[in-house]
C-alpha positions in Angstrom: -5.7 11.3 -8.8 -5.5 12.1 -5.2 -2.9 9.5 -3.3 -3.6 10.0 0.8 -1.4 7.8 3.2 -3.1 6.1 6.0 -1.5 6.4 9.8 -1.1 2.6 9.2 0.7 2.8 5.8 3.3 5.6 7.3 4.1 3.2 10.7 5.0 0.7 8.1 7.3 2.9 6.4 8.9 4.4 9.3 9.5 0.5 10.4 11.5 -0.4 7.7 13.2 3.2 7.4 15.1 2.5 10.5 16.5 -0.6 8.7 19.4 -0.7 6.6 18.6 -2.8 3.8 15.0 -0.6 3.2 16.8 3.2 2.9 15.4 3.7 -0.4 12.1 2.9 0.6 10.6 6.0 0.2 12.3 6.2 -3.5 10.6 2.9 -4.3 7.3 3.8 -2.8 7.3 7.2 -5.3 7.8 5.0 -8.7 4.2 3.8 -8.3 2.8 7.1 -6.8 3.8 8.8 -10.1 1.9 5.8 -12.0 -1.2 6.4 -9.4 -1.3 10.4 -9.9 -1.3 9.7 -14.0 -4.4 7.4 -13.0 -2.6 4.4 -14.1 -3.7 1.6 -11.8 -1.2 -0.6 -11.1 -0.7 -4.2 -9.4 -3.4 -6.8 -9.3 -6.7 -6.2 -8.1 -7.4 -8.3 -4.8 -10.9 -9.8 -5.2 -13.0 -11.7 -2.3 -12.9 -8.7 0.2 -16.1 -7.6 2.0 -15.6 -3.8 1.1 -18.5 -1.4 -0.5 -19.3 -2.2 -4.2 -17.6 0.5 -6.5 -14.6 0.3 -4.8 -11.2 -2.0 -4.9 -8.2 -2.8 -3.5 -5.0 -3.4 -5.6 -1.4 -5.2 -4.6 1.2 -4.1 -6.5 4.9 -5.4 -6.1 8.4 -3.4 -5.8 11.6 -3.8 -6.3 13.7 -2.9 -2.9 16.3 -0.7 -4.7 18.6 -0.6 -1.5 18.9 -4.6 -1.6 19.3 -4.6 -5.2 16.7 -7.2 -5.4 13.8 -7.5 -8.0 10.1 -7.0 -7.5 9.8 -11.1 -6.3 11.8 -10.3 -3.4 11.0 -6.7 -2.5 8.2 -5.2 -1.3 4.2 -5.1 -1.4 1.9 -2.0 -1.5 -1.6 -2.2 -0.9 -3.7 0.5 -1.9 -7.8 1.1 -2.0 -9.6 2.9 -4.6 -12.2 4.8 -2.7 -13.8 6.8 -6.0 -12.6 7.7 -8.9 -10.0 9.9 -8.4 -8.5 9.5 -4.3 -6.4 6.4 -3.7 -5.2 5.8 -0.2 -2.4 4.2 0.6 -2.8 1.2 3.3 0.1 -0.5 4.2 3.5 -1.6 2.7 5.8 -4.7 3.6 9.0 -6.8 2.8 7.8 -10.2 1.2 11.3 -11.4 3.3 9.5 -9.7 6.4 6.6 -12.6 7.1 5.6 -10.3 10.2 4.4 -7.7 8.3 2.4 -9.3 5.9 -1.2 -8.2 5.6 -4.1 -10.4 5.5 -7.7 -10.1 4.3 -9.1 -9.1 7.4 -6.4 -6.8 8.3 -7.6 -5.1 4.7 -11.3 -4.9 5.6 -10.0 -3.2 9.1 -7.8 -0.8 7.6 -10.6 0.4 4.7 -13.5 0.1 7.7 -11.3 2.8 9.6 -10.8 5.3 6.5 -15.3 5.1 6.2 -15.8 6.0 9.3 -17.2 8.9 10.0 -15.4 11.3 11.8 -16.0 12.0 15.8 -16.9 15.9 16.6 
């Protein structure tokens, strides 16, 4: 499998990197890009989105090792399977960090961006 970040999925790291409690973010964020790689899908699979057939987007929870907190209380990776074998990354928040929560239509934005084609 090919894992590719979005711009928006590295802001949202580099947000919580320049907090305290999120050090290990990037640690925690590599757990499930080792699962990804092996083609292991992981998380649940978000249904009700307006995005082209044949793809999905999946939610899965970590834990936030630098809080020592479990996966209920640490943080939530969205991710979109365009085909078969390239994932991209779309965002990442703290379930304590309410701001940063994404929503469906947030979602629909992010995966409209990654289809469009690119300007010459």
């Amino acid at each position: 499998m090919k894992i590719l970040s979005t711009p928006n999925f590295e802001e949202n790291v580099k947000f919580y990197l320049q907090k305290k409690k999120y050090k290990k973010i990037d640690r925690d964020i590599e757990t499930v890009i080792d699962e990804l790689e092996k083609g292991n899908l992981v998380g649940v699979r978000l249904e009700g989105l307006n995005i082209p057939e044949d793809t999905a987007v999946y939610k899965v929870r970590i834990a936030n090792s630098s809080a020592n907190v479990g996966k209920s209380h640490g943080f939530r990776l969205i991710y979109y399977l365009a085909i078969a074998d390239e994932i991209y990354l779309l965002a990442i928040y703290s379930k304590k960090d309410d701001i940063r929560v994404v929503s469906d239509k947030r979602i629909e934005q992010l995966i409209e961006i990654l289809l469009r084609p690119e300007e010459e």
